[in-house]
MIDOSE-1310 file (N, C-alpha, C; in nm, 2 decimals, decimal comma, always signed):
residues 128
xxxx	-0,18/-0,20/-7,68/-0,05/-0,18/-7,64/-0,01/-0,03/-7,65; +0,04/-0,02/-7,57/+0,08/+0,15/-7,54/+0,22/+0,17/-7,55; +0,24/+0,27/-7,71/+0,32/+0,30/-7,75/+0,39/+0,47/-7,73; +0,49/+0,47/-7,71/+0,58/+0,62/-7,66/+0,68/+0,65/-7,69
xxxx	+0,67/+0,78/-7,83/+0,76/+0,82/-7,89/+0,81/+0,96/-7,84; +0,93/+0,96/-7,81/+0,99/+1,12/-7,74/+1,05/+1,19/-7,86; +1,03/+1,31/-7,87/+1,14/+1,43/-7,94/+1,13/+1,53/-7,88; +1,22/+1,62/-7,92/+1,22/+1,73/-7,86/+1,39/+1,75/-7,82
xxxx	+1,49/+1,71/-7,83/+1,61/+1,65/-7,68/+1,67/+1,74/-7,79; +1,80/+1,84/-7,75/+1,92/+1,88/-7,85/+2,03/+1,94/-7,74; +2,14/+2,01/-7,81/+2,22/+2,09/-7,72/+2,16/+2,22/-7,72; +2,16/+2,29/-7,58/+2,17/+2,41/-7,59/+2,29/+2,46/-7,48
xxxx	+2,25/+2,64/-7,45/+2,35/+2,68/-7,35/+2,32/+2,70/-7,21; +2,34/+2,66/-7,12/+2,29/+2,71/-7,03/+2,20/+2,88/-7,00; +2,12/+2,81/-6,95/+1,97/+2,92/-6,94/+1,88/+2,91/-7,06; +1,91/+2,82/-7,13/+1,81/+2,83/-7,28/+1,71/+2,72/-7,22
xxxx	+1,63/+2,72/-7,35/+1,48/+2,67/-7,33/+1,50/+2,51/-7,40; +1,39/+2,40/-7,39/+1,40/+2,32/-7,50/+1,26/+2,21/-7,45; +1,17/+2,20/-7,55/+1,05/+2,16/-7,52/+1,05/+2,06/-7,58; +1,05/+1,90/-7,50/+1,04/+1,79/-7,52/+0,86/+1,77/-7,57
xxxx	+0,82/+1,66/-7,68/+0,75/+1,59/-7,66/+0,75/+1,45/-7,65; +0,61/+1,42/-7,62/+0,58/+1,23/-7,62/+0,48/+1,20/-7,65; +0,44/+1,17/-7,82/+0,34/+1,11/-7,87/+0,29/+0,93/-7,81; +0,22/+0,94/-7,80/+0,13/+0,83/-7,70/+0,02/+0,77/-7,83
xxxx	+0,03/+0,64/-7,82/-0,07/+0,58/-7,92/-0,10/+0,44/-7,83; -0,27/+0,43/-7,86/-0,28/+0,28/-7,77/-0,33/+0,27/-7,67; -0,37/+0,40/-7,60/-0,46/+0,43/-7,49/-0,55/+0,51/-7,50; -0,58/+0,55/-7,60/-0,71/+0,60/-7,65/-0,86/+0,59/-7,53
xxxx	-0,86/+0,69/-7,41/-1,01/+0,68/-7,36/-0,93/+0,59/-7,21; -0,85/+0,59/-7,17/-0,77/+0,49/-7,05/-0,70/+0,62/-6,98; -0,72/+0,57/-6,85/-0,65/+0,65/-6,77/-0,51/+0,60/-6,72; -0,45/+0,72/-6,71/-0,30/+0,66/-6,67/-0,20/+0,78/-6,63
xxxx	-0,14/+0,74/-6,59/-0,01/+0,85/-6,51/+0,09/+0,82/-6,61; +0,10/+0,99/-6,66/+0,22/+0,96/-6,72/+0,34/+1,03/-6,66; +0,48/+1,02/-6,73/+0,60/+1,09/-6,65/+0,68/+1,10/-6,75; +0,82/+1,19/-6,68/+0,91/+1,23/-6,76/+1,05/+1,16/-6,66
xxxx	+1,10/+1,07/-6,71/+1,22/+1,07/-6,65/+1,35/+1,12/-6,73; +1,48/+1,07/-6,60/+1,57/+1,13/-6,73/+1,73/+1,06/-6,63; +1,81/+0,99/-6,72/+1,92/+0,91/-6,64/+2,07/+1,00/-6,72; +2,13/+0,97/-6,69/+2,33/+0,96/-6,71/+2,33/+0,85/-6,66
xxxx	+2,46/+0,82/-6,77/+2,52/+0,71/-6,73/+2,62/+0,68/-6,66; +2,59/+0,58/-6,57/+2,64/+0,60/-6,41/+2,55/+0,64/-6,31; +2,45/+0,68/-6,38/+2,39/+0,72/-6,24/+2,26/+0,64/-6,22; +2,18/+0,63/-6,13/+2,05/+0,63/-6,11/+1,91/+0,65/-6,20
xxxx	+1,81/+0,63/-6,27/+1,72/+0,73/-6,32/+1,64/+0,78/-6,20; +1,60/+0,90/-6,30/+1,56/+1,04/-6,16/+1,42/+1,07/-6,22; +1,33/+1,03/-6,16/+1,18/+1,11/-6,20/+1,17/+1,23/-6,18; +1,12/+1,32/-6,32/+1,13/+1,50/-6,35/+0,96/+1,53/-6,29
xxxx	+0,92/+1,48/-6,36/+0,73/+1,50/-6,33/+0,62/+1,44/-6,39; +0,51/+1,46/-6,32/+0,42/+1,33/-6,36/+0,33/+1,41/-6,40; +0,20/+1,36/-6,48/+0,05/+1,43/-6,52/-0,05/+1,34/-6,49; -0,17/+1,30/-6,45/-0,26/+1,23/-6,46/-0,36/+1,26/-6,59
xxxx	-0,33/+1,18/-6,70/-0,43/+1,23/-6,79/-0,59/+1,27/-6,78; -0,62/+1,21/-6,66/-0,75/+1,25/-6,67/-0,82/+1,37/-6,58; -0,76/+1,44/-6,56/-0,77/+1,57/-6,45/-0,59/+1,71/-6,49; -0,52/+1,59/-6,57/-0,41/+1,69/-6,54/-0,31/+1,72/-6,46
xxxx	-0,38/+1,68/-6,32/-0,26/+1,72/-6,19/-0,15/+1,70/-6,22; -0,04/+1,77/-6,14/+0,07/+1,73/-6,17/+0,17/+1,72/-6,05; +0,31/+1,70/-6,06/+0,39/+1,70/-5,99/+0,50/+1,70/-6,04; +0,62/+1,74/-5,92/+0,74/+1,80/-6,01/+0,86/+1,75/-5,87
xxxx	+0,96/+1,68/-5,91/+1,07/+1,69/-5,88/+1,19/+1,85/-5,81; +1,19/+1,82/-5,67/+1,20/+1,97/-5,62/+1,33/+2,06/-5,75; +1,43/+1,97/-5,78/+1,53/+2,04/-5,87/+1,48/+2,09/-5,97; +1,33/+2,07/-6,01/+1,29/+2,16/-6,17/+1,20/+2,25/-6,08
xxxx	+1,13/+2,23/-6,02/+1,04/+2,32/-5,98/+1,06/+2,44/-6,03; +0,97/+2,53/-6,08/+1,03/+2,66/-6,11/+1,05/+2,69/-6,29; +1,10/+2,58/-6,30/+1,17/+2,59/-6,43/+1,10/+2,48/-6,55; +1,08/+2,44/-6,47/+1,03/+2,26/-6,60/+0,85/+2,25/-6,57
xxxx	+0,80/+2,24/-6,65/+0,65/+2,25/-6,67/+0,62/+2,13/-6,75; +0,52/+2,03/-6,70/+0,47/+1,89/-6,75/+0,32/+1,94/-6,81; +0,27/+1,94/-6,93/+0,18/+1,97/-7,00/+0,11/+1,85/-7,09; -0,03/+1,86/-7,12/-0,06/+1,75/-7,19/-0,15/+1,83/-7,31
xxxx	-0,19/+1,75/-7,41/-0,26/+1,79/-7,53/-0,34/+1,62/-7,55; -0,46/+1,66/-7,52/-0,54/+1,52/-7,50/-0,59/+1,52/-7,64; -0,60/+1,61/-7,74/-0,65/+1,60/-7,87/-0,57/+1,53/-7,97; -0,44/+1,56/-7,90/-0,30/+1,51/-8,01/-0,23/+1,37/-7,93
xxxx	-0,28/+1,36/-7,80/-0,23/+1,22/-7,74/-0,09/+1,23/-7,72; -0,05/+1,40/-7,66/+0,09/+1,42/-7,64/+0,06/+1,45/-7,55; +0,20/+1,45/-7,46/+0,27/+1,50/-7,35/+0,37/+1,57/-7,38; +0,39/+1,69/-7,28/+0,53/+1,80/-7,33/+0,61/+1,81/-7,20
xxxx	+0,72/+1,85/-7,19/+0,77/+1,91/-7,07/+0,87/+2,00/-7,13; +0,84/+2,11/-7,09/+0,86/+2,26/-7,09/+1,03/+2,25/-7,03; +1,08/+2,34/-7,07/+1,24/+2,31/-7,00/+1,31/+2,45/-6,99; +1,29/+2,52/-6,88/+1,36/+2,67/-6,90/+1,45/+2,67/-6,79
xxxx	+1,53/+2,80/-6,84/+1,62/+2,83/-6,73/+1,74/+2,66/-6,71; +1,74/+2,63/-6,80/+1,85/+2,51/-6,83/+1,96/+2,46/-6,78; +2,02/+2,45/-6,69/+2,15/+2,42/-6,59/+2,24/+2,32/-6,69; +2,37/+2,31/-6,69/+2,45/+2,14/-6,71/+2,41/+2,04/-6,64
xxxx	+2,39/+2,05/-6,46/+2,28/+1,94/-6,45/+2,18/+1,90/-6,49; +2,11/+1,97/-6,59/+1,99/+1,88/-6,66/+2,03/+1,80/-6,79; +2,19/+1,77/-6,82/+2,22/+1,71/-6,91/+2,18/+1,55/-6,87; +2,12/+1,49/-7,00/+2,08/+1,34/-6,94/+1,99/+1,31/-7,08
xxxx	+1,99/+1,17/-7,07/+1,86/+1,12/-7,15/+1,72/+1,11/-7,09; +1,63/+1,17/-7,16/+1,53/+1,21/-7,08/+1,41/+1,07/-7,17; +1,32/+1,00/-7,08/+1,21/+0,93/-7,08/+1,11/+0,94/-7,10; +1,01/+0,97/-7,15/+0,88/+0,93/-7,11/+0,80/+0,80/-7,10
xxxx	+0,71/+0,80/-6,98/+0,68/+0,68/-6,94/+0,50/+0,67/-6,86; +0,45/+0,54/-6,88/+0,32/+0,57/-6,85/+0,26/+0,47/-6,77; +0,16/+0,44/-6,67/+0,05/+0,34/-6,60/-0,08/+0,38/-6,59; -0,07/+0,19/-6,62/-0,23/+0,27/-6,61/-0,30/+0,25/-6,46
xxxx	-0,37/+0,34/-6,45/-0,40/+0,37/-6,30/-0,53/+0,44/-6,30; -0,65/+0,43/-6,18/-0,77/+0,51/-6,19/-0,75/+0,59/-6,04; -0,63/+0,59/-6,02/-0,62/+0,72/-5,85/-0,50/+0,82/-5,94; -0,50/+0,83/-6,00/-0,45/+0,94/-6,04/-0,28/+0,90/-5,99
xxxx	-0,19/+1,02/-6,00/-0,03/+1,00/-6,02/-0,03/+1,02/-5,86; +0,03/+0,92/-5,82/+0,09/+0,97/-5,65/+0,19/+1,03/-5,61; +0,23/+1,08/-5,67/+0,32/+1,21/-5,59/+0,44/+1,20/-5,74; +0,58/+1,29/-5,65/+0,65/+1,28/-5,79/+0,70/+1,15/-5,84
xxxx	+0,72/+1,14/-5,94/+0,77/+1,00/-5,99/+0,86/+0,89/-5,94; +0,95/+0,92/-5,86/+1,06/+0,82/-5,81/+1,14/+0,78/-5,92; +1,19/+0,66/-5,87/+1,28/+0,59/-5,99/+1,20/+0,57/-6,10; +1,10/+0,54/-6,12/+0,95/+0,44/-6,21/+0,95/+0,35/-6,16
xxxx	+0,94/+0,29/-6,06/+0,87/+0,13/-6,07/+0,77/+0,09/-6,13; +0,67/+0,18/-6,09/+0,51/+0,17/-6,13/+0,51/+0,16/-6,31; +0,61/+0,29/-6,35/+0,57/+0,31/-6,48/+0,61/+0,15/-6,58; +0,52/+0,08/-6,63/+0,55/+0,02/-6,74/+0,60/+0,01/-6,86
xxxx	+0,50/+0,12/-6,94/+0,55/+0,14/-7,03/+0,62/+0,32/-7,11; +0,74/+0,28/-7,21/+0,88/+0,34/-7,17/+0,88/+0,39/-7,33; +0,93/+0,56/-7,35/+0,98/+0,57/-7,46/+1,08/+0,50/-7,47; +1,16/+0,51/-7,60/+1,36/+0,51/-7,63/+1,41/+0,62/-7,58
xxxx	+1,37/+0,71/-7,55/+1,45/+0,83/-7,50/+1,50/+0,96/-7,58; +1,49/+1,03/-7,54/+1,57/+1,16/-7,62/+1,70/+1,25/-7,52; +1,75/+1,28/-7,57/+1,90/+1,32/-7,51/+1,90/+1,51/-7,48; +1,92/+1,55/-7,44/+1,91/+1,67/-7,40/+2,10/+1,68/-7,32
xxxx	+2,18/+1,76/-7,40/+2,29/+1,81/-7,36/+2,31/+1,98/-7,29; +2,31/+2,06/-7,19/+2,33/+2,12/-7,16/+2,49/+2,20/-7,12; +2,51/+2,30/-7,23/+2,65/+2,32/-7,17/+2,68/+2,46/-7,15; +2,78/+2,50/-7,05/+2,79/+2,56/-6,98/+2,87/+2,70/-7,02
């Protein structure tokens, strides 16, 4: 069973930094797509960017491009997403989330359908 713990989420100011993780337990040697989502309430959830653990590739949501970087550490069974240049719209509870899959991540994330399994989330406030 594939377990997904997030930290990393706090307030900062607009243009500041803040590097999320997501410790992964339970897939040890399995391949899978993982992602970073991230909702408000009221709205939609919005896929940030994906990794395929077994090559790395990635992909990104055109509104981070630039700024937000999806990284993996296969020795520690973490995932990071890098967060610069900070806007108020990146205020939200942010996800991480994983499938398992042997074609690698197909493009950027979407809502998640695919993704099954789900951190609790970490909160990231951005203010202006």
């Amino acid at each position: 069973q594939v377990q997904l713990v997030e930290s990393g989420g706090g307030s900062v100011q607009a243009g500041g930094s803040l590097r999320l993780s997501c410790a992964a337990s339970g897939y040890t040697g399995g391949r899978y797509c993982m992602g970073w989502f991230r909702q408000v309430p009221g709205k939609e959830r919005e896929g940030v960017a994906t990794i395929y653990n077994r090559d790395s590739s990635t992909f990104y949501v055109d509104s981070v491009k630039g700024r937000f970087t999806i990284s993996q550490d296969k020795a520690k069974n973490t995932m990071y997403l890098q967060m610069n240049s900070l806007k108020p719209e990146d205020t939200a509870m942010y996800y991480c989330a994983a499938y398992a899959t042997t074609a690698g991540c197909s493009g950027p994330p979407g809502r998640g359908a695919r993704f099954g399994y789900w951190g609790q989330g970490t909160q990231v406030t951005v203010s202006s």
